[in-house]
N, C-alpha and C positions, 0 to 999 in steps of 0.2 A: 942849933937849928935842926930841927926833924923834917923829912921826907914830908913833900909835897904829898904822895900818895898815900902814907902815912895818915897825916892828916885831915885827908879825904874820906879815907875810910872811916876814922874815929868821929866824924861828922854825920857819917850815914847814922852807924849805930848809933850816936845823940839822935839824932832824927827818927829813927824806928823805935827808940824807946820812949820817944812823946807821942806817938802812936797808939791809938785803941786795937790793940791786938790782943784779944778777950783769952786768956788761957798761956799767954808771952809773960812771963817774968823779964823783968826789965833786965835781970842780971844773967839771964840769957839769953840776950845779945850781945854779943862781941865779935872782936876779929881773932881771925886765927889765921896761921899760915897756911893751911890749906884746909880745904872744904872737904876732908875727908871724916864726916863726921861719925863713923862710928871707930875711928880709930882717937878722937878728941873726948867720946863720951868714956872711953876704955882707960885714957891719960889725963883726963883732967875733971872728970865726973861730971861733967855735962848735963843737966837735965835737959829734959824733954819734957813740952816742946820747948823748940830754941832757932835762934836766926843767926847765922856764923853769915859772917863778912868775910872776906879772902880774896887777895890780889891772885888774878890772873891774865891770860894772853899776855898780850906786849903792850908797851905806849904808844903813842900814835903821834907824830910833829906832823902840823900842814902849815903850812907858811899864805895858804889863799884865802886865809876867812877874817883875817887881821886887818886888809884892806889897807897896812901901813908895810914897812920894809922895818921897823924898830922892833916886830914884837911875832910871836910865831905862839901856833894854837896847840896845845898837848891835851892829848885823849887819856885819863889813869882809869886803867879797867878794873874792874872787881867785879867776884861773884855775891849777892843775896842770896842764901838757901834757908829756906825754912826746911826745919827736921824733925819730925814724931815716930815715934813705934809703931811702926808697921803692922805689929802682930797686935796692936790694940781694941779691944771690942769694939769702941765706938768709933772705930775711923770711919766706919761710912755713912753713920751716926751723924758725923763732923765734919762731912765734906765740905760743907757749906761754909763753915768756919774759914775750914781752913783756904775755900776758892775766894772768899773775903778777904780776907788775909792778904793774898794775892793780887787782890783790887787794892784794897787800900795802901799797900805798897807801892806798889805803880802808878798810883794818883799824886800821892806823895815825891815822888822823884822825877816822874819823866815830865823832860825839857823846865824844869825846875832850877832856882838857883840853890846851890850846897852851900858854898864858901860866899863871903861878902863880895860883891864886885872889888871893894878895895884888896881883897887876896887875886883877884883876877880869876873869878869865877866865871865861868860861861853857861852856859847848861849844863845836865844831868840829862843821858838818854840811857833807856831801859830795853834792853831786849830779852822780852821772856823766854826761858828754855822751858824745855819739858814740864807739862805741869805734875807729871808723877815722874820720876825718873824710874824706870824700871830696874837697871842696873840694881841702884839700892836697893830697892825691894827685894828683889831676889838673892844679893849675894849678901845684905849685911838686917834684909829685915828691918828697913827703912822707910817712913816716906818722907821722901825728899823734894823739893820745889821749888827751883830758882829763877836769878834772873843774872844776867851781865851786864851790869854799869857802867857806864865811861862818864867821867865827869870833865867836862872842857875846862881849860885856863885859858887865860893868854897870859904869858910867859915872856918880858922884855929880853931880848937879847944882848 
């Protein structure tokens, strides 16, 4: 048996790679353990661009959205980040691209089903971060662009 969140994840990245994201190699999307992407491009050759999946925050239980007493709702968070070279000529060239990219992501996931109802899927909500992270840019000559996922179940007790 594999992790619920696990699962979740390896469902986004199926889902982003049947995606039109013009200039995404499909085999550059995956999950990683963290979203430290120029430390994954340094260890694992990474191209660029690329879309790293990565659990973070905490999960979430709320027992009020169930509407029953058998079964409680779990939140499994993960980041989206899209990733390019920062010092690239044509980044602003490709803003466009890439603020698309952005859209089509988001249209794709949020309040969306991931997993079957019969996995006890609920929604997909997207909260966008930063659309340039600065951080990267400046300290690892990045550009970076995410978003943090929560995908709901309902979870029998």
């Amino acid at each position: 048996m594999s992790a619920k969140h696990k699962d979740i994840m390896d469902a986004a990245v199926t889902r982003l790679q049947g995606l039109t994201l013009t200039g995404i190699a499909s085999g550059n999307i995956r999950v990683a353990l963290l979203a430290v992407a120029d430390k994954l491009i340094k260890k694992e050759a990474l191209r660029l661009p690329a879309i790293i999946v990565s659990p973070t925050l905490s999960e979430t239980i709320n027992k009020r959205f169930t509407g029953d007493s058998v079964a409680d709702v779990y939140g499994w968070p993960y980041v989206v980040a899209i990733v390019t070279n920062a010092d690239s000529p044509e980044l602003i060239d490709n803003l466009d691209k890439y603020l698309t990219w952005r859209e089509t992501i988001m249209g794709a996931f949020h309040n969306k089903h991931l997993l079957t109802p019969a996995e006890g899927d609920l929604l997909t909500e997207v909260n966008p971060s930063n659309i340039i992270e600065q951080n990267a840019w400046v300290d690892s000559n990045l550009f970076v662009s995410g978003f943090t996922f929560r995908t709901y179940t309902r979870e029998v007790r």
